[in-house]
N, C-alpha and C positions, 0 to 999 in steps of 0.2 A: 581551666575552662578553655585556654585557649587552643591548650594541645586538645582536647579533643575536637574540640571543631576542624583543625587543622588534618588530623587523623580522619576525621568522616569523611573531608574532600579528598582525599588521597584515598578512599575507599570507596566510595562513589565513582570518582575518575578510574578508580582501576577496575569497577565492575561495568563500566562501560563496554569494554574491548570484548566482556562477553558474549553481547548480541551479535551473530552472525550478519550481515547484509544480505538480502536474499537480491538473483537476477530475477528480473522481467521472464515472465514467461513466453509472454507476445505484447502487443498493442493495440488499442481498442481507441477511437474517436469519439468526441462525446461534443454533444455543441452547447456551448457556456454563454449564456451572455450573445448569444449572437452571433457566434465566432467558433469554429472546428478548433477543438482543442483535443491534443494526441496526451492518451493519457496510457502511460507504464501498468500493463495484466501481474499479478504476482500468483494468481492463482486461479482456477477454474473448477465450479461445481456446480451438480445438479441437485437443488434440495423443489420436493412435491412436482415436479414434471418443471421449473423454472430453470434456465442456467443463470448461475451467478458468478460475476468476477470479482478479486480483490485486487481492488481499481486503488493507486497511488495516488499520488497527488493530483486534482483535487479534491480526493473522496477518501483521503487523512486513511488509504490502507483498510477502508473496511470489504463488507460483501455489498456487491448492488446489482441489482439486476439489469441483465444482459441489453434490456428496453432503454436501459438510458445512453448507451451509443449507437452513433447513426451507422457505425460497420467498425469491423475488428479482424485482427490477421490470428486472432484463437481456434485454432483446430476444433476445440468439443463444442 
């Protein structure tokens, strides 16, 4: 029992190194709480006439719409 467990963490650990880390594309400002906070672009699209970013930390890498920063260094 225990080699396997031992074998799953060493499988786990070594399927880590497969996700790539993606660069920032640009930056986008978003006000948090009261306070400009500069948050990392990983991606840029336009879904129904909206542009949407995928906003890093702190909007956990999803899509959000372009309205929720007050200005961005995003080209589209």
């Amino acid at each position: 029992m225990r080699a396997i467990i031992l074998s799953l963490a060493f499988l786990v650990a070594g399927c880590s190194s497969l996700i790539e880390p993606q660069d920032p594309v640009c930056e986008a400002v978003a006000m948090i709480g009261g306070q400009h906070t500069t948050v990392h672009i990983y991606g840029v699209r336009s879904v129904a006439n909206q542009t949407q970013y995928k906003a890093g930390y702190p909007f956990n890498w999803r899509w959000v719409s372009k309205g929720n920063f007050v200005s961005s260094t995003c080209q589209k």
